[in-house]
C-alpha positions as CSV (number, residue, x, y, z in Angstrom):
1,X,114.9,91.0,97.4
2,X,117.3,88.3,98.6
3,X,116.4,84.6,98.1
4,X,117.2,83.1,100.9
5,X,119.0,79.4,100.9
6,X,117.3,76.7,103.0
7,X,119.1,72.9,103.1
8,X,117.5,69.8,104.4
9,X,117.8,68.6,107.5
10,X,120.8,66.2,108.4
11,X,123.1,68.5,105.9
12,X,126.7,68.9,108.2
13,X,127.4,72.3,109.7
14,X,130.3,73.3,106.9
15,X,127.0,73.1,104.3
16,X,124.6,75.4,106.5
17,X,127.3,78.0,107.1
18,X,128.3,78.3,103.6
19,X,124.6,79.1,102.4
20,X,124.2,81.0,105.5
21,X,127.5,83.0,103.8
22,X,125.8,82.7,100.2
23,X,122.3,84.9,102.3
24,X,124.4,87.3,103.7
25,X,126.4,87.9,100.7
26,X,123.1,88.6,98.5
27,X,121.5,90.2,101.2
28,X,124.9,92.4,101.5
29,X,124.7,92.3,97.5
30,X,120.9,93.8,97.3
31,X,121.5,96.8,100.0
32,X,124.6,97.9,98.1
33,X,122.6,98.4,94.8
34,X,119.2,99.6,96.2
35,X,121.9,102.5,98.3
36,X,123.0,103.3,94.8
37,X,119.2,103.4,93.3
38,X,119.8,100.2,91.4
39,X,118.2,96.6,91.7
40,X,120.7,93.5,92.3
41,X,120.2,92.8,89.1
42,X,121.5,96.4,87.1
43,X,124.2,95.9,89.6
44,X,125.5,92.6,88.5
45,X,124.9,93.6,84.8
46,X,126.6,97.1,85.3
47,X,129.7,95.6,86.8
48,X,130.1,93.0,84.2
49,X,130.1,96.1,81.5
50,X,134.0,97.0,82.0
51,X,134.4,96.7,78.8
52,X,132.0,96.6,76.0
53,X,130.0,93.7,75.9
54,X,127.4,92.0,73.3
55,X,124.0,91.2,74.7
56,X,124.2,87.6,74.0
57,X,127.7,87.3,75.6
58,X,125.6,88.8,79.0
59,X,123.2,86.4,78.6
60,X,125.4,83.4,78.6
61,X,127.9,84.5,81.1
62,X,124.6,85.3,83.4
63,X,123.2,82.2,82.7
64,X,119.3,83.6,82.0
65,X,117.3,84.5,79.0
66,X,118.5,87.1,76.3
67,X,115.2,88.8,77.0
68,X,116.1,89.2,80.6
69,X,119.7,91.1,79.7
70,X,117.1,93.5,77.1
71,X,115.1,94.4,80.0
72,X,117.8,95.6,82.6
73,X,120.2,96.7,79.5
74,X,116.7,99.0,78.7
75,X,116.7,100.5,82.1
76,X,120.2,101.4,82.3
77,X,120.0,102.9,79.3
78,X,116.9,105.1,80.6
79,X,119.1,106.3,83.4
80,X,122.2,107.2,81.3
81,X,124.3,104.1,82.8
82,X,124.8,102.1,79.8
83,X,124.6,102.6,75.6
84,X,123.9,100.2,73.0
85,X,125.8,100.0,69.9
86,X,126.1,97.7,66.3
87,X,129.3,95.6,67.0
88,X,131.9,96.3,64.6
89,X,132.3,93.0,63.0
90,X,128.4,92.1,63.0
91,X,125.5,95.2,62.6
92,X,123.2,92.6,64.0
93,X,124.9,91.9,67.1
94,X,124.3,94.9,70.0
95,X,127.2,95.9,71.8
96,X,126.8,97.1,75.1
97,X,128.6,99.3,77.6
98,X,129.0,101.9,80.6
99,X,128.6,105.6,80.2
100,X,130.6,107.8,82.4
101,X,127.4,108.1,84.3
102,X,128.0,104.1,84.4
103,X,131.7,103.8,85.4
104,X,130.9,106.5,88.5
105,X,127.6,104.2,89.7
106,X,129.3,101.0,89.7
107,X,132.4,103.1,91.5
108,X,129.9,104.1,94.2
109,X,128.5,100.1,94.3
110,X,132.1,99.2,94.6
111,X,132.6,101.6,97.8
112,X,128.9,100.4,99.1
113,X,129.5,96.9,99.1
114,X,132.2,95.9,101.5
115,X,130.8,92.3,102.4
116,X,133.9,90.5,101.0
117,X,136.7,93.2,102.3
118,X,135.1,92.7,105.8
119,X,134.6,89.2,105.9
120,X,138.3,88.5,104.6
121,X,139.4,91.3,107.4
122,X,138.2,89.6,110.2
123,X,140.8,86.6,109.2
124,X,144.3,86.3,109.2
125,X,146.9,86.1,106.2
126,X,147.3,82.8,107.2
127,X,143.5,81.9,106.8
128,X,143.1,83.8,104.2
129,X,145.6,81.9,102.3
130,X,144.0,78.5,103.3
131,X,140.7,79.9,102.8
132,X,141.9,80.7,99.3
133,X,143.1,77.3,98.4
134,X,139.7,75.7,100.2
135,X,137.3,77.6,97.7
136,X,139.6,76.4,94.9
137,X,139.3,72.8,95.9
138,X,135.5,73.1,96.9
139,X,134.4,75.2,93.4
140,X,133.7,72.9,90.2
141,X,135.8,73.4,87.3
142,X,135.3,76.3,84.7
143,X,132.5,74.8,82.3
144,X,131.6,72.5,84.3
145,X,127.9,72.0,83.5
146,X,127.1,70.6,87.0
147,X,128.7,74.2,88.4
C-alpha cells in the first residue's frame, strides 16, 4: 500500500507536482510488485541483490532496521528468490543473493514497471537532458545526512 505525500498549504506548484510524481511513482512501484506476487518491499530488496550482498550492507543502504532486511530476506528465501550464505572473509556476517528463480522475478518487475520509461517518453531529448541536469541540481549530495 502506497503512502501517499500530502504538503502544507502555501507550498509552490513545482513542490506539489514533484510529490504528486513521488505518489505515482510508489503507487506505479507497489502494482509492479503485487503483478509479480511480491510486496514493494521484496521488490526493492530483490533488485538491490545484483550481486551478492551482506544483510547489514541492505540495512544501511535501505535506511531501516537489520531486523526489517531479516524479515523480507526470510520470505524470499521461502519462495526460492534469494539464499543466504557465511561471507567469505567473516562466518558471522550473512551474505545474501538472487537465485535463478530471483534473477527471472526481478526480470519480470523490471518489464512490469514502466513508470520511469513512460514518463521520460512523453518528453523530448531536449527535456530530458535539462530534466537530467534539474534533478542533479535539486538532489542533496551523496551522504548528505539531511538527504
Amino acid at each position: 500500500m502506497a503512502v501517499t505525500h500530502r504538503v502544507a498549504t502555501g507550498t509552490s506548484e513545482a513542490e506539489e507536482l514533484l510529490l504528486d510524481l513521488v505518489n505515482a511513482y510508489e503507487q506505479a512501484f507497489d502494482r509492479a510488485a503485487e503483478s509479480v506476487g511480491l510486496s514493494a518491499a521484496q521488490a526493492c530488496v530483490l533488485g538491490r541483490l545484483s550481486r551478492s550482498r551482506s544483510m547489514g550492507g541492505l540495512a544501511v543502504e535501505l535506511e531501516c532496521d537489520a531486523s526489517n532486511i531479516t524479515q523480507i530476506v526470510r520470505r524470499l528465501d521461502g519462495a526460492g528468490l534469494t539464499y543466504r550464505e557465511a561471507a567469505a572473509e567473516d562466518k558471522r556476517v550473512r551474505m545474501v543473493a538472487r537465485t535463478p528463480k530471483g534473477d527471472a522475478l526481478d526480470r519480470d518487475f523490471g518489464h512490469a514497471f514502466t513508470f520511469a520509461r513512460e514518463a521520460l517518453a512523453r518528453l523530448t531529448d531536449e527535456e530530458q537532458d535539462l530534466l537530467t541536469a534539474l534533478l542533479r541540481k535539486a538532489l542533496p549530495p551523496a551522504g548528505d545526512p539531511g538527504a
